[in-house]
Wavefront OBJ file of the C-alpha trace (Angstrom):
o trace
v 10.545 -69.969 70.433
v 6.639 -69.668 70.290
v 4.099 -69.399 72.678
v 2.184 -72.177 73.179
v -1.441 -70.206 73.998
v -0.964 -67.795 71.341
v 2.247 -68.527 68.225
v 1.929 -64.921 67.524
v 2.074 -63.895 71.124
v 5.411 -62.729 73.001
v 7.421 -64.705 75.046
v 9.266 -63.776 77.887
v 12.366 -64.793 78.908
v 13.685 -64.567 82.852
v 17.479 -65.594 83.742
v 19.188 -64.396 86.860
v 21.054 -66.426 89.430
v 22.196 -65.293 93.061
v 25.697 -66.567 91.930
v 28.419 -63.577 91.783
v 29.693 -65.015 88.307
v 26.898 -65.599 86.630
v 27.382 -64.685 83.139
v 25.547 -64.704 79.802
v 27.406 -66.105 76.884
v 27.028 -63.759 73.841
v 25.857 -66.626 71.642
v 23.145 -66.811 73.816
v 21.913 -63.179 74.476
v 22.248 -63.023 70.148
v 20.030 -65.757 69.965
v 16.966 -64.697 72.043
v 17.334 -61.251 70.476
v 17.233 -62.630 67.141
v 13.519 -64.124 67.917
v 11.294 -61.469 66.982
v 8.604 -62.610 69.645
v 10.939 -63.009 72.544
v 10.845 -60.167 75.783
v 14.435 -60.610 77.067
v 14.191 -57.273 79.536
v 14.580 -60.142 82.496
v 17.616 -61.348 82.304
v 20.017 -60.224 84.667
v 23.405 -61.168 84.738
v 26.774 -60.028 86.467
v 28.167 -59.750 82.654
v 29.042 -61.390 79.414
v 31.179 -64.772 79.658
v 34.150 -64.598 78.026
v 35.199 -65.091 74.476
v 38.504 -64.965 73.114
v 36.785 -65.995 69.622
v 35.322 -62.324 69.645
v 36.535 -59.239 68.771
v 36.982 -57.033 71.984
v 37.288 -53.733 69.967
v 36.133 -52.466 66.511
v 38.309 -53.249 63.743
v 37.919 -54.311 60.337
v 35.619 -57.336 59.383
v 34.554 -57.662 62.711
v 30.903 -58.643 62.726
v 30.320 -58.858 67.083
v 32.425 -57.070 69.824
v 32.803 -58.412 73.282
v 33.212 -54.934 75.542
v 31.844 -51.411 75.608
v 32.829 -49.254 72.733
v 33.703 -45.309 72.765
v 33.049 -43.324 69.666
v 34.960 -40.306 69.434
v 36.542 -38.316 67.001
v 39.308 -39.941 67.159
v 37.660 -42.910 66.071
v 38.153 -44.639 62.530
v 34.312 -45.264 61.448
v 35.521 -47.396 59.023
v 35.941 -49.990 61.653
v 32.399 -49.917 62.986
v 30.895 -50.599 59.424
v 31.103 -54.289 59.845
v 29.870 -54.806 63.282
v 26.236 -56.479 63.734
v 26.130 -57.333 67.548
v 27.959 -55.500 70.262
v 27.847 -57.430 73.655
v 28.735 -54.162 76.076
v 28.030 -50.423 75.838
v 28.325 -48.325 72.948
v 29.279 -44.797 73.749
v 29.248 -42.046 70.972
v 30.554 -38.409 72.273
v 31.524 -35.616 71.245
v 31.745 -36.464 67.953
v 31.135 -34.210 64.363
v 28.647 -36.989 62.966
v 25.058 -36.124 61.449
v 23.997 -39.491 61.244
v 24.522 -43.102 62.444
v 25.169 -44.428 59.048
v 28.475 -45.561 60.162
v 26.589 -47.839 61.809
v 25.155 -49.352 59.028
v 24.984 -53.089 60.022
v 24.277 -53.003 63.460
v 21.167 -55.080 64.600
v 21.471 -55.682 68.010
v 23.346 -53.633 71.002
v 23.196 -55.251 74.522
v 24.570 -54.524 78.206
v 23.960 -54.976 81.730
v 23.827 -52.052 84.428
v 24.398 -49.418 81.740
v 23.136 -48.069 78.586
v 23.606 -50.039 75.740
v 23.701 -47.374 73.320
v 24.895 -43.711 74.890
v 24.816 -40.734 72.782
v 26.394 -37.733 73.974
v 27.656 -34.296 72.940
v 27.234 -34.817 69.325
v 25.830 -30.906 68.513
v 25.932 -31.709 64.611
v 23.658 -34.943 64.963
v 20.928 -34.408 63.171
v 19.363 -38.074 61.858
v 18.943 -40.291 64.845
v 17.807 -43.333 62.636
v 19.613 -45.926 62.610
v 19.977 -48.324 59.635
v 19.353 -51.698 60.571
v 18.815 -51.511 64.348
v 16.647 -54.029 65.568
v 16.705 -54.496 69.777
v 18.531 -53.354 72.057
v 18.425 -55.794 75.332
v 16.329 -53.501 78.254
v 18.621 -54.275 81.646
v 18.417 -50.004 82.342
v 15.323 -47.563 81.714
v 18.786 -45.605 80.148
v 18.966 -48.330 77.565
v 18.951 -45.894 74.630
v 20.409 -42.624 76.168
v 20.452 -39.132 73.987
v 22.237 -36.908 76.155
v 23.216 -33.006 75.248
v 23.254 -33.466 71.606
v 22.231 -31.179 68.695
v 18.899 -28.924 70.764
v 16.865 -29.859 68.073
v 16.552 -32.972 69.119
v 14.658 -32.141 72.272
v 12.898 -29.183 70.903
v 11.244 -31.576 68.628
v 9.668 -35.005 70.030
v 9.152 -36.120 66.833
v 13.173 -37.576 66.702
v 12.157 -39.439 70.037
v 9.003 -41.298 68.639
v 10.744 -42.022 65.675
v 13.287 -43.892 67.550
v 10.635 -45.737 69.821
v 8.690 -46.648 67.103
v 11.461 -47.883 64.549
v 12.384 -50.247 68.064
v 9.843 -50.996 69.241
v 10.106 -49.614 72.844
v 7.419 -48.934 75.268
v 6.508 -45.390 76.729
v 9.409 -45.203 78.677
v 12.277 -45.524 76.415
v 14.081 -43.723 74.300
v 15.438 -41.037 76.349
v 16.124 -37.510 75.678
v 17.681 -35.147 77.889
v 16.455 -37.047 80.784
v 13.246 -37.024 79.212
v 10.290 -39.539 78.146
v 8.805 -38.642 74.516
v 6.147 -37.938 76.011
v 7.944 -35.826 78.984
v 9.566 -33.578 75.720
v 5.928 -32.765 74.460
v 4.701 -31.906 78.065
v 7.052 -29.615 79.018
v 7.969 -28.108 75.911
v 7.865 -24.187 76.916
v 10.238 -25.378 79.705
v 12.429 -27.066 77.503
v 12.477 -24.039 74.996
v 13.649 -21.741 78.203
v 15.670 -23.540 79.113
v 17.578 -23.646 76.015
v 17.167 -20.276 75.723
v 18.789 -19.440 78.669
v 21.337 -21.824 78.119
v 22.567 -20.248 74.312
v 22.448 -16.848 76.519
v 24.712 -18.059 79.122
v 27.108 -19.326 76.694
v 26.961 -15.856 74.509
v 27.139 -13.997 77.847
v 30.709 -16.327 78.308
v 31.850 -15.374 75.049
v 31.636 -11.906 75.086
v 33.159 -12.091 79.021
v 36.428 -13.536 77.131
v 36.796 -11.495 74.413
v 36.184 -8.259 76.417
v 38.943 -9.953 78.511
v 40.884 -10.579 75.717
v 40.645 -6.832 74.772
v 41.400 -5.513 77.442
v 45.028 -7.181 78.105
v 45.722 -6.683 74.472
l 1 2 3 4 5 6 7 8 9 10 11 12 13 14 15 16 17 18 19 20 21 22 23 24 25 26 27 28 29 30 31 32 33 34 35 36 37 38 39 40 41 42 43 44 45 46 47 48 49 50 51 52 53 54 55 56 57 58 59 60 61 62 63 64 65 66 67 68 69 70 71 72 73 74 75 76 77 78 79 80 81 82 83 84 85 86 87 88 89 90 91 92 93 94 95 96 97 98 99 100 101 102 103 104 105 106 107 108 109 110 111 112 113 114 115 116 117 118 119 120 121 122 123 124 125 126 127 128 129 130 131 132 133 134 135 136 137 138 139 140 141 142 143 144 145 146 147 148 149 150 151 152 153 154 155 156 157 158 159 160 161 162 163 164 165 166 167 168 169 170 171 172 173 174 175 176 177 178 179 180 181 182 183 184 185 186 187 188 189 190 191 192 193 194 195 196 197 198 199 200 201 202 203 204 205 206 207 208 209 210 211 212 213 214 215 216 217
């Protein structure tokens, strides 16, 4: 797909219909994400058509899912090492991973009305690259969420333009905390206190229970 004014220039692509059951079929979302020069953040659809040809959960040799996917730590990662398109969500939380290496094939993640990649609760995540990630379709200013992680990650804004500049994204995306890259550099005292006072609370908890505990021992 080229642009006719300029071949090195973007193109951008605008679907939506005022039809309740208006889908996208995955085939096609994979295709206009795999042209490098296409802008697919306008297309709006209720959802993905169905495919009973796709895999609608992770499991082994599966190259695209069809549905959103929940990491956890109950999860076999094993399963996730094959997948290179996910047509639905991808949730990570509260999971023990440092990395996304698990993830080592994925190139494309899209959704509608959601995030299409979530990551949340993961206080041992300390790598936020991800191997072969190459779009991630731009229905939500949430599209690539980092929620309550390891604090490091929003104490440092480096992690966030690393991510945005690995993908592409404009200023707005990824997000951190409910914060812009930009919003983690501006506010960074703020961010510090409140982290501070956050790690006090949860000391302040601590020694509440084991004083408890003491004391009915």
């Amino acid at each position: 797909m080229i642009n006719p004014n300029n071949p090195n220039g973007e193109v951008y692509i605008s679907i939506s219909s005022d039809s309740d059951t208006f889908c996208i079929s995955p085939l096609e979302m994979y295709n206009f994400l795999d042209i490098p020069t296409t802008v697919v953040d306008g297309i709006f659809a209720k959802g993905f058509c169905k495919n009973e040809t796709i895999c609608t959960s992770p499991s082994k040799n599966c190259t695209w899912i069809l549905g959103n996917i929940t990491v956890t730590t109950d999860s076999d990662l094993e399963n996730m090492k094959s997948v290179e398109a996910v047509f639905g969500g991808i949730t990570i939380s509260g999971t023990n991973i440092t990395d996304f290496s698990f993830l080592e094939n994925l190139k494309y993640a899209a959704s509608f009305r959601r995030s299409a990649i979530l990551i949340e609760n993961n206080q041992k995540l300390t790598n936020v690259t991800f191997p072969k990630l190459k779009r991630v379709n731009l229905d939500s200013s949430y599209a690539l969420d980092f929620e309550n992680n390891n604090p490091i990650l929003t104490l440092n804004s480096s992690y966030c333009f690393g991510v945005r500049k690995s993908l592409g994204f404009e200023f707005y995306l990824p997000i951190f905390d409910n914060w812009t890259c930009e919003g983690l550099d501006i506010n960074h005292d703020y961010i510090v206190q409140n982290q501070k006072k956050k790690s006090g609370y949860q000391t302040s908890i601590g020694a509440f229970f084991i004083i408890l505990i003491m004391f009915f021992v």
